[in-house]
C-alpha positions as CSV (number, residue, x, y, z in Angstrom):
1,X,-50.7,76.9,-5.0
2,X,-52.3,74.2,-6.6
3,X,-52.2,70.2,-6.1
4,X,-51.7,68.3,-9.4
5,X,-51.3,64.2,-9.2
6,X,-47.6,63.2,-11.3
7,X,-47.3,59.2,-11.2
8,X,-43.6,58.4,-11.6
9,X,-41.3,55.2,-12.1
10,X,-40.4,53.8,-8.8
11,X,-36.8,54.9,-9.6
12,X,-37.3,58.5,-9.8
13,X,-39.4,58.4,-6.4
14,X,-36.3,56.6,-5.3
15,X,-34.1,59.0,-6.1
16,X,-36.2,62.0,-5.0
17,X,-36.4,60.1,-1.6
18,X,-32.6,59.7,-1.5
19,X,-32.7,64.0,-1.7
20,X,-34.7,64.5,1.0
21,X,-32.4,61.6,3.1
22,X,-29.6,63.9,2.2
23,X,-30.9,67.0,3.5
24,X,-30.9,68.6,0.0
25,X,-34.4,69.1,-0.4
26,X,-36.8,69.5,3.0
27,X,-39.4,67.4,0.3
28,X,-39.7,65.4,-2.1
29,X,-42.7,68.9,-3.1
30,X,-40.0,70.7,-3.1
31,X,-37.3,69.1,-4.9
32,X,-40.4,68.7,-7.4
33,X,-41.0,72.4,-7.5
34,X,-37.3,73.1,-7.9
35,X,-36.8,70.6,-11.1
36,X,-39.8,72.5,-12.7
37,X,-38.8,75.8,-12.2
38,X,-35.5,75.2,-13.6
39,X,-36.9,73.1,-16.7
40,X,-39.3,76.2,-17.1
41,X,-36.4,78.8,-16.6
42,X,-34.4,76.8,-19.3
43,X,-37.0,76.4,-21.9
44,X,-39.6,79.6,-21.5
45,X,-37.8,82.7,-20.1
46,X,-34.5,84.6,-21.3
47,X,-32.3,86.8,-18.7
48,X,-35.2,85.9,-16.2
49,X,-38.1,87.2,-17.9
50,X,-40.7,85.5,-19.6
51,X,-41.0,84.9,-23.6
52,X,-44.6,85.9,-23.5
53,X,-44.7,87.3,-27.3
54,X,-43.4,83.5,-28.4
55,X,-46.0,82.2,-25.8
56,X,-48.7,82.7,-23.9
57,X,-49.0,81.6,-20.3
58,X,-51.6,82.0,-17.9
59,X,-51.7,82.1,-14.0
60,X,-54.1,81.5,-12.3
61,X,-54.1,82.0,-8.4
């Protein structure tokens, strides 16, 4: 896994914090990781699998 730097308005950080207080998400990583995967599942893949002939993407490990 990689560590990338995201600098956010203190209302989102508030927000993530009040997810974590709520026992929704065991991090505010996590809750991260979770937003991004959906947003990436919404806009890149179709019935779970990528669109990799409409794009090319990478990994890295």
């Amino acid at each position: 896994m990689q560590l990338i730097t995201v600098k956010m308005s203190d209302i989102y950080v508030s927000a993530l914090d009040k997810l974590v207080e709520l026992g929704m998400y065991p991090s505010r990583s996590e809750a991260i990781r979770v937003a991004i995967r959906d947003l990436l599942m919404k806009e890149l893949w179709v019935d779970g699998m990528p669109m990799t002939k409409e794009i090319d993407i990478k990994v890295e490990q």
